[in-house]
N, CA, C and O atoms as a GROMACS GRO file, in nm:
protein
  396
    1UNK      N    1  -7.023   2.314  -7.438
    1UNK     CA    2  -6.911   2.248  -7.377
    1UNK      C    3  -6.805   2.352  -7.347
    1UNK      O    4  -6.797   2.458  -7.410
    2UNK      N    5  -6.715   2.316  -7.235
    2UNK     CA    6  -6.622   2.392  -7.203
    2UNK      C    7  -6.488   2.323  -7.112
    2UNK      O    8  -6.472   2.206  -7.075
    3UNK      N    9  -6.417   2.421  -7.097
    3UNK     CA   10  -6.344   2.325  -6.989
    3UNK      C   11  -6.273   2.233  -7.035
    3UNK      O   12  -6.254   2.136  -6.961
    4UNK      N   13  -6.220   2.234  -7.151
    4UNK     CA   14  -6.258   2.079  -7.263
    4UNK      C   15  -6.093   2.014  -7.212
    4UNK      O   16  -6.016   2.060  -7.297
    5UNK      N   17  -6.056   1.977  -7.167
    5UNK     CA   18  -5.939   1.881  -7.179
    5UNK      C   19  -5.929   1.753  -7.185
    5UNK      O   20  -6.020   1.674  -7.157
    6UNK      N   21  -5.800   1.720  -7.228
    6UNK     CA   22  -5.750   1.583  -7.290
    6UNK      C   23  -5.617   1.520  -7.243
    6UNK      O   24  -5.544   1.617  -7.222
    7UNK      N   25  -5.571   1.446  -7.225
    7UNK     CA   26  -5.478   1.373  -7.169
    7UNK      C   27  -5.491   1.227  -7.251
    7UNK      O   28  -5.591   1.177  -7.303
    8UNK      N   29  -5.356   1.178  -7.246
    8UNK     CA   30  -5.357   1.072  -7.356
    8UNK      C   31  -5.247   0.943  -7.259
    8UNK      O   32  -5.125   0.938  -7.245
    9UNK      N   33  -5.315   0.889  -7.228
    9UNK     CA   34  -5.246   0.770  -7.148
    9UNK      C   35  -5.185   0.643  -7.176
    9UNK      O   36  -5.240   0.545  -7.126
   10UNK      N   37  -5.082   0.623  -7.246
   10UNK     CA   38  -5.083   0.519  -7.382
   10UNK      C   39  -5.133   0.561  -7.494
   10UNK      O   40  -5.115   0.663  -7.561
   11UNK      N   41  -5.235   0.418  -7.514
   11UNK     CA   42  -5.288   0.432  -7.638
   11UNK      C   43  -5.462   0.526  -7.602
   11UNK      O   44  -5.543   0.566  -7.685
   12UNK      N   45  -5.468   0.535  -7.462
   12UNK     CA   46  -5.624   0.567  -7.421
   12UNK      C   47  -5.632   0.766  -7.415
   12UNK      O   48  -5.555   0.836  -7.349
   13UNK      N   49  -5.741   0.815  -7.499
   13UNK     CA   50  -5.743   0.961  -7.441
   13UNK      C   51  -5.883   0.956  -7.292
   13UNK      O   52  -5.984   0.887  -7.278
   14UNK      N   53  -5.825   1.056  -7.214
   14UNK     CA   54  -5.898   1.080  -7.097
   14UNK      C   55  -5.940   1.249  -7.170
   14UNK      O   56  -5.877   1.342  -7.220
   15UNK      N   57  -6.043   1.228  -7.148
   15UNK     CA   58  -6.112   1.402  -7.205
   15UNK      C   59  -6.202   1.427  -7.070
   15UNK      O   60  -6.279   1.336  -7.040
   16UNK      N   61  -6.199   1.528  -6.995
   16UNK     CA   62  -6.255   1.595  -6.876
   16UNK      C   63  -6.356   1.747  -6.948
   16UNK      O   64  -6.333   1.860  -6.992
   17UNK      N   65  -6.387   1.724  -6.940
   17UNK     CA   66  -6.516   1.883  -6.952
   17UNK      C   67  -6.660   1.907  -6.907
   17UNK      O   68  -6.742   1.824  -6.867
   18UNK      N   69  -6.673   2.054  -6.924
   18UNK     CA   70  -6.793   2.062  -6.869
   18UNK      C   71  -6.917   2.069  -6.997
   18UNK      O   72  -6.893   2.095  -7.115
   19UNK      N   73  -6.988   2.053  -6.966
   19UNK     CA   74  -7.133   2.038  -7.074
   19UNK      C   75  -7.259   2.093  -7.025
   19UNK      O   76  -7.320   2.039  -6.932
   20UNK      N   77  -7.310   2.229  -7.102
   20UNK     CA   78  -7.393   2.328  -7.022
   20UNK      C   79  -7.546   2.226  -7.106
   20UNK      O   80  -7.555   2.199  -7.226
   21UNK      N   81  -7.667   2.180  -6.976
   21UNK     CA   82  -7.778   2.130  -7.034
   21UNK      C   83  -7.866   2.222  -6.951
   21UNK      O   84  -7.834   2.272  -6.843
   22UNK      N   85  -8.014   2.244  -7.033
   22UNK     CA   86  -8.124   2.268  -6.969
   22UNK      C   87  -8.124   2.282  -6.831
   22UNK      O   88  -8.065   2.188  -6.779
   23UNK      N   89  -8.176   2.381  -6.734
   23UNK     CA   90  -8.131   2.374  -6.622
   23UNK      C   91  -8.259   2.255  -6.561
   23UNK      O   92  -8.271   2.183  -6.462
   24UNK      N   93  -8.326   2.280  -6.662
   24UNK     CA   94  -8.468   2.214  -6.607
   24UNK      C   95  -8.484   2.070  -6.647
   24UNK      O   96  -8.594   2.016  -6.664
   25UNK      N   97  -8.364   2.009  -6.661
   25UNK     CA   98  -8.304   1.852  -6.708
   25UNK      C   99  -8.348   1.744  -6.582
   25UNK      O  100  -8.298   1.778  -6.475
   26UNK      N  101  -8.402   1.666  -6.578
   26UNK     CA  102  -8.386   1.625  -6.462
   26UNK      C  103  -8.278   1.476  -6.445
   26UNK      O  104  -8.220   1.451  -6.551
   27UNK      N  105  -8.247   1.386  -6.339
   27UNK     CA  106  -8.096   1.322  -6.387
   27UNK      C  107  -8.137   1.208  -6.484
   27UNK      O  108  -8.054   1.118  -6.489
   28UNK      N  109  -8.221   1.196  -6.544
   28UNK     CA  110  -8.247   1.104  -6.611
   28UNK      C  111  -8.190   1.160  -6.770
   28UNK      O  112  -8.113   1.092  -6.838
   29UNK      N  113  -8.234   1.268  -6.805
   29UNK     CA  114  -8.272   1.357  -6.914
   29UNK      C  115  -8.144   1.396  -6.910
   29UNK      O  116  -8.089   1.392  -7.020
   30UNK      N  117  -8.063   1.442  -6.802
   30UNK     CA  118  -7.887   1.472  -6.835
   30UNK      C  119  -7.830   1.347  -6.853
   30UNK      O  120  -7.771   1.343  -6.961
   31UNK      N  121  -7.824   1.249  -6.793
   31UNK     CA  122  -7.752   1.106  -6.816
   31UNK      C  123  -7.751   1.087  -6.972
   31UNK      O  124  -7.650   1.083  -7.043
   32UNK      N  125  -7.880   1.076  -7.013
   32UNK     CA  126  -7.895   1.063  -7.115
   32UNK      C  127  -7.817   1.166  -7.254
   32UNK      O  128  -7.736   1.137  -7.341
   33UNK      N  129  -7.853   1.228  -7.236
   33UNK     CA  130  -7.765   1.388  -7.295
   33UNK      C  131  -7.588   1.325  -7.312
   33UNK      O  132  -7.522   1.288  -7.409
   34UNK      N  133  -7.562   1.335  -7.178
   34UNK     CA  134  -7.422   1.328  -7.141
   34UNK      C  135  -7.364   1.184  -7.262
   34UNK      O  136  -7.289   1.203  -7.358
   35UNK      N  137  -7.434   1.022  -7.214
   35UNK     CA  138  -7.434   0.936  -7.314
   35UNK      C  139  -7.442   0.972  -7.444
   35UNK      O  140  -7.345   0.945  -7.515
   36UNK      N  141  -7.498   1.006  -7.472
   36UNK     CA  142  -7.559   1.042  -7.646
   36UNK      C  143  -7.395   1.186  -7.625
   36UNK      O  144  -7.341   1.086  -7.672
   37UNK      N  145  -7.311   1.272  -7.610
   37UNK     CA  146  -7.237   1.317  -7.594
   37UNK      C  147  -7.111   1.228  -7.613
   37UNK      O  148  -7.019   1.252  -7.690
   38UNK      N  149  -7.123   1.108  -7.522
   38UNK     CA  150  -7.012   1.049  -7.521
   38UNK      C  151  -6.984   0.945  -7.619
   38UNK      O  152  -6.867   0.910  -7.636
   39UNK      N  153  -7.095   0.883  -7.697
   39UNK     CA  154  -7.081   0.804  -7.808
   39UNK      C  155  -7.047   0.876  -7.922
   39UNK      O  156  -6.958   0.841  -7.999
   40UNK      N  157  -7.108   0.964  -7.933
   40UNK     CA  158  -7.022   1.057  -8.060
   40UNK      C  159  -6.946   1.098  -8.050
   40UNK      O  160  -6.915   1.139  -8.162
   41UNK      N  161  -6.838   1.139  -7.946
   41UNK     CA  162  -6.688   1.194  -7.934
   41UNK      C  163  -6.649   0.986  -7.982
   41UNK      O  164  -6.593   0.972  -8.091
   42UNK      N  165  -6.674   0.877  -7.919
   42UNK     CA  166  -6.559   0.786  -7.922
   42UNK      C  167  -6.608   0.730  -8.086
   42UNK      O  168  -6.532   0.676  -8.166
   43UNK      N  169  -6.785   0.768  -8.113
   43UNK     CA  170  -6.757   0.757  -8.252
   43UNK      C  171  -6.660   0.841  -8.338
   43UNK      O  172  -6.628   0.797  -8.448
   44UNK      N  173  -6.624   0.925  -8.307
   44UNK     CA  174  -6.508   0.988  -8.393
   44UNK      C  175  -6.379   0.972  -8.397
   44UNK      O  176  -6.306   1.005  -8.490
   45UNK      N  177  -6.333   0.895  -8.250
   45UNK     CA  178  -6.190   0.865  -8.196
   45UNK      C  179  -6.163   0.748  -8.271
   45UNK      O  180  -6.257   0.676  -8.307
   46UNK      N  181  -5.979   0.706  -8.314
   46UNK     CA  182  -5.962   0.604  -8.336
   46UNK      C  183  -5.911   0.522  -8.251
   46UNK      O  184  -5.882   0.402  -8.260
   47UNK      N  185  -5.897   0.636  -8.123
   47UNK     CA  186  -5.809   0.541  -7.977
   47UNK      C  187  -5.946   0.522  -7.886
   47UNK      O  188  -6.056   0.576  -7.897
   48UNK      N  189  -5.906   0.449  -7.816
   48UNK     CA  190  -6.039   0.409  -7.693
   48UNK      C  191  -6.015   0.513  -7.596
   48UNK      O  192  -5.905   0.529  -7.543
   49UNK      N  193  -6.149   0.607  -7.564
   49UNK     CA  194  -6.178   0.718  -7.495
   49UNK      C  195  -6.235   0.667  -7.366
   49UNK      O  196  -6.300   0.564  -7.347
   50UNK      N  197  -6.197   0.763  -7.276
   50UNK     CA  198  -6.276   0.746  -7.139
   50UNK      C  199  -6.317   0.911  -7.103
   50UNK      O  200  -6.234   1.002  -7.095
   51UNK      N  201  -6.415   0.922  -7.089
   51UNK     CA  202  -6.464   1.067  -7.041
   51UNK      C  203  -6.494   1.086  -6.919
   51UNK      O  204  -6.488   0.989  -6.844
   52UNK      N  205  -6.530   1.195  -6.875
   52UNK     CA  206  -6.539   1.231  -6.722
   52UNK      C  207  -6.586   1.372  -6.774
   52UNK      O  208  -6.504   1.457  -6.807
   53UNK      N  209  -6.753   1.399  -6.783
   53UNK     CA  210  -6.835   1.474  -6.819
   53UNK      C  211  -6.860   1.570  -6.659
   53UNK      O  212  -6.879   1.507  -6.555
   54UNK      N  213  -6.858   1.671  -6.659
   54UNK     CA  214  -6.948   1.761  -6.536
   54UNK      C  215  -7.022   1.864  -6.600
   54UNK      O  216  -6.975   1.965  -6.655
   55UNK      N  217  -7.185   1.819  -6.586
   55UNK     CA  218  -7.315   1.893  -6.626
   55UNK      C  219  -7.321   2.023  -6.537
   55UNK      O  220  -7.317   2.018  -6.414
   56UNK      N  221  -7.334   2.184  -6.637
   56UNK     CA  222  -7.371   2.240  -6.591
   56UNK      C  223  -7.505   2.268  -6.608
   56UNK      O  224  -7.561   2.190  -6.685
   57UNK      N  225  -7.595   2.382  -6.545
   57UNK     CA  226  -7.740   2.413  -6.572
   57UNK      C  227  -7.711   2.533  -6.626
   57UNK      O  228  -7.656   2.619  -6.556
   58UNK      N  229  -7.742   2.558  -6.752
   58UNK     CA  230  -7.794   2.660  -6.811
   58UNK      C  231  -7.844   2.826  -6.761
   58UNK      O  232  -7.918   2.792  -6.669
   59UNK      N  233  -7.848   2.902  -6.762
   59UNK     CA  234  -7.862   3.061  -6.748
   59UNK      C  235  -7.938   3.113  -6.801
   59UNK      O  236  -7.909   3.089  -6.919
   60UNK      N  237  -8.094   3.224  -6.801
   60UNK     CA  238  -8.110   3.262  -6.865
   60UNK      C  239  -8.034   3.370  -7.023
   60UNK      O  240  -8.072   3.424  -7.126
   61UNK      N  241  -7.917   3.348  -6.947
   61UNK     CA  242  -7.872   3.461  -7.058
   61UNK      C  243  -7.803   3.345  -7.152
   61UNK      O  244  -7.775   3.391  -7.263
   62UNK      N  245  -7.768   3.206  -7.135
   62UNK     CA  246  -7.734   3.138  -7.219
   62UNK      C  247  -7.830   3.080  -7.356
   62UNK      O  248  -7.797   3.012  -7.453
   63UNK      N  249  -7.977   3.148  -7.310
   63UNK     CA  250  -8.064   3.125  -7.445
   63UNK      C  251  -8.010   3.260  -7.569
   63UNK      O  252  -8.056   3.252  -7.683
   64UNK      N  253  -7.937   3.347  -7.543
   64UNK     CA  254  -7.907   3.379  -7.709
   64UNK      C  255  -7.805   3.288  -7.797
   64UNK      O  256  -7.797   3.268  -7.919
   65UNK      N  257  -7.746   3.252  -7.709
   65UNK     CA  258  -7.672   3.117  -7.771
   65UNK      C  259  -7.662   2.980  -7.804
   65UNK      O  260  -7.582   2.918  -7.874
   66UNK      N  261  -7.749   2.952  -7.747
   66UNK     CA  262  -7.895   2.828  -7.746
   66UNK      C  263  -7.963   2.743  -7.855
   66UNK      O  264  -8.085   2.762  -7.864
   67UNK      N  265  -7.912   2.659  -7.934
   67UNK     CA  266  -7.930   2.567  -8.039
   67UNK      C  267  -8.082   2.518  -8.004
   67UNK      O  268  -8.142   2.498  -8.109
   68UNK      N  269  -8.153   2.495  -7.900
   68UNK     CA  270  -8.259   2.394  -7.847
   68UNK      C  271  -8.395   2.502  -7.916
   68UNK      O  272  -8.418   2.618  -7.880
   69UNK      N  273  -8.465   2.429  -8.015
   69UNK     CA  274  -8.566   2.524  -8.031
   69UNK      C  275  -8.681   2.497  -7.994
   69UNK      O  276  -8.781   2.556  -8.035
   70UNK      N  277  -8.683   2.402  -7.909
   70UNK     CA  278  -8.854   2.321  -7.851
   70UNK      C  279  -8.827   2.408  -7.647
   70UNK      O  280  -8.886   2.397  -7.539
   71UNK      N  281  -8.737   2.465  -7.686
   71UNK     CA  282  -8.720   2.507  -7.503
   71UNK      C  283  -8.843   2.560  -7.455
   71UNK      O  284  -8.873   2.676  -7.486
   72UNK      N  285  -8.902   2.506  -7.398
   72UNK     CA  286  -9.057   2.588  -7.266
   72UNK      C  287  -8.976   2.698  -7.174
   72UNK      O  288  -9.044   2.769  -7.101
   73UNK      N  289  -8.858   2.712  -7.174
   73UNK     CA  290  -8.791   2.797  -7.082
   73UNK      C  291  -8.756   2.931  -7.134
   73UNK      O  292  -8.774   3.035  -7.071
   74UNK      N  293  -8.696   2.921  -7.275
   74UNK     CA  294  -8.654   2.995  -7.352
   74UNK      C  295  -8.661   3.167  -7.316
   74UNK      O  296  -8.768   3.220  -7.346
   75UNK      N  297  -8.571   3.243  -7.263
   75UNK     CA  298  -8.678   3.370  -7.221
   75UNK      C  299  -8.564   3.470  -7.341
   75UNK      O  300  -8.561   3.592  -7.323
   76UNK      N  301  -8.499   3.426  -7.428
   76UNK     CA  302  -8.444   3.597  -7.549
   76UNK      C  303  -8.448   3.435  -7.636
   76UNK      O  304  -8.452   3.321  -7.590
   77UNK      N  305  -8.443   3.495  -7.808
   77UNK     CA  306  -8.458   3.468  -7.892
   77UNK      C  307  -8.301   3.432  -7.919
   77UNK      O  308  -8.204   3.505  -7.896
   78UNK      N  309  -8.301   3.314  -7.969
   78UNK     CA  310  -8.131   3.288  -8.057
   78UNK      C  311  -8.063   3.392  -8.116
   78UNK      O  312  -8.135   3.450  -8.197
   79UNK      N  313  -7.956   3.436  -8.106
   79UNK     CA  314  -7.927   3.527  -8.186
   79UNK      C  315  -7.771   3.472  -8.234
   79UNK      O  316  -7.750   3.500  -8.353
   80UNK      N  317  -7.682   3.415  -8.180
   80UNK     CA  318  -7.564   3.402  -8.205
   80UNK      C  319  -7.515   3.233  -8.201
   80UNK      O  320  -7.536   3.154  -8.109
   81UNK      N  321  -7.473   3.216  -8.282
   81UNK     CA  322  -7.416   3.044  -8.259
   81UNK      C  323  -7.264   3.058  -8.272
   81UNK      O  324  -7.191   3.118  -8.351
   82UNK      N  325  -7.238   2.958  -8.136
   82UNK     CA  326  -7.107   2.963  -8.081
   82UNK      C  327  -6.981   2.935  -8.217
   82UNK      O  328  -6.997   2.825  -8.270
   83UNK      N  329  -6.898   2.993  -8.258
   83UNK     CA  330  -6.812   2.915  -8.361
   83UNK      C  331  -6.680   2.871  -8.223
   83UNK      O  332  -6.610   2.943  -8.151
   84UNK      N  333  -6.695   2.713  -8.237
   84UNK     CA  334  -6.599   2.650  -8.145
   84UNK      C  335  -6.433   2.657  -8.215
   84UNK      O  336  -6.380   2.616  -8.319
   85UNK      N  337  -6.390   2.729  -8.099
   85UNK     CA  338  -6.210   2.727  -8.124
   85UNK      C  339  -6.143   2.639  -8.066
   85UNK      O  340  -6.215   2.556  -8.011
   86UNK      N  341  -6.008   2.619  -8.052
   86UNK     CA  342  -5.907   2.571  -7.974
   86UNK      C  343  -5.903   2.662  -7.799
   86UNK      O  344  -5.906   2.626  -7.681
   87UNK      N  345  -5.895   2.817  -7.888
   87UNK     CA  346  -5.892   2.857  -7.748
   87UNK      C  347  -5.986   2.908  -7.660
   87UNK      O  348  -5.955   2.945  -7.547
   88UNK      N  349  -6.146   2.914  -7.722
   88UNK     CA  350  -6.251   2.917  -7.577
   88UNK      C  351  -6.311   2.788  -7.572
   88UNK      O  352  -6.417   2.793  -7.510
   89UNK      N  353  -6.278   2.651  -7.622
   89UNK     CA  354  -6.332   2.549  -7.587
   89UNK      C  355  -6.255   2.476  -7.437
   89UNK      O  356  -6.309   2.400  -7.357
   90UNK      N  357  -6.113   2.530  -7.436
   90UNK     CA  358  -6.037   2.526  -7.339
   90UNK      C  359  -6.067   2.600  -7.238
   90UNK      O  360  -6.033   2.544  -7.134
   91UNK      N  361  -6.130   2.729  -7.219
   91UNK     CA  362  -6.117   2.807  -7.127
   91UNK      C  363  -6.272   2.743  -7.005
   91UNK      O  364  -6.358   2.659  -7.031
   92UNK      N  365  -6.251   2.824  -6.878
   92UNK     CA  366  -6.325   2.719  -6.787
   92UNK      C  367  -6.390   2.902  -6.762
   92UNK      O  368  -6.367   3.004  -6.698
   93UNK      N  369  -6.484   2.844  -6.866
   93UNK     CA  370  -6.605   2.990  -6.866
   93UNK      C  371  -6.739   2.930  -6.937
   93UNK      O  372  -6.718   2.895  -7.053
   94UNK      N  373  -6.863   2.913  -6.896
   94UNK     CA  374  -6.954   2.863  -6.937
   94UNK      C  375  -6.957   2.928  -7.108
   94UNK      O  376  -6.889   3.016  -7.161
   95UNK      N  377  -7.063   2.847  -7.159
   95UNK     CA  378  -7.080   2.937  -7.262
   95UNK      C  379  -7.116   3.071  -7.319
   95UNK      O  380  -7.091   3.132  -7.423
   96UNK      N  381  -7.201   3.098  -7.187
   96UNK     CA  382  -7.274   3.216  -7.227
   96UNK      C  383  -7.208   3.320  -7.171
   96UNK      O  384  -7.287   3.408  -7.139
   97UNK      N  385  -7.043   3.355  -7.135
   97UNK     CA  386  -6.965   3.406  -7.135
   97UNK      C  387  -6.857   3.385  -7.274
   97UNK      O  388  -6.881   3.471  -7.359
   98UNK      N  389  -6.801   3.339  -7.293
   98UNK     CA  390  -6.749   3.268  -7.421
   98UNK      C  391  -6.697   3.351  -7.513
   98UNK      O  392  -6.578   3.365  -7.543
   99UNK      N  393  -6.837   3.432  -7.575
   99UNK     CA  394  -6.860   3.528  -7.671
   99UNK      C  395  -6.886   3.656  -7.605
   99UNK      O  396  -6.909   3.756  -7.673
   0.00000   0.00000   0.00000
């Protein structure tokens, strides 16, 4: 995830970001992703959330950073897992720039 912003409208938060999936997702397989994304952010909220998700596709160079271990795509080995901040979860740089 990136890009991550929030806006709070009343009692409602609006959260806008981007979300890096498989490039090889097809729109069924991102919809899905994105959902399963968005129930666990409003499972955590105590205000009623509205999101506005934009899927990116993945990079080969985003597999050293790469949680997915069933990937058929996979071309470098995991090496680093992202520790999420305040200030590169904000910034509008995929992940595999980030670090």
């Amino acid at each position: 995830m990136h890009n991550f912003r929030v806006i709070k409208y009343g009692a409602t938060l609006h959260i806008d970001c981007h979300l890096t999936l498989p490039w090889y997702y097809d729109t069924r397989q991102s919809h899905s992703e994105v959902k399963a994304f968005e129930n666990l952010v409003k499972a955590h909220c105590k205000s009623p959330v509205e999101l506005f998700i934009h899927v990116d596709p993945c990079e080969p160079v985003s597999c050293r950073l790469c949680l997915k271990k069933d990937c058929p795509q996979r071309q470098h080995p995991h090496e680093q897992r992202i520790t999420w901040t305040y200030t590169n979860i904000m910034r509008d740089l995929n992940h595999s720039i980030i670090c």
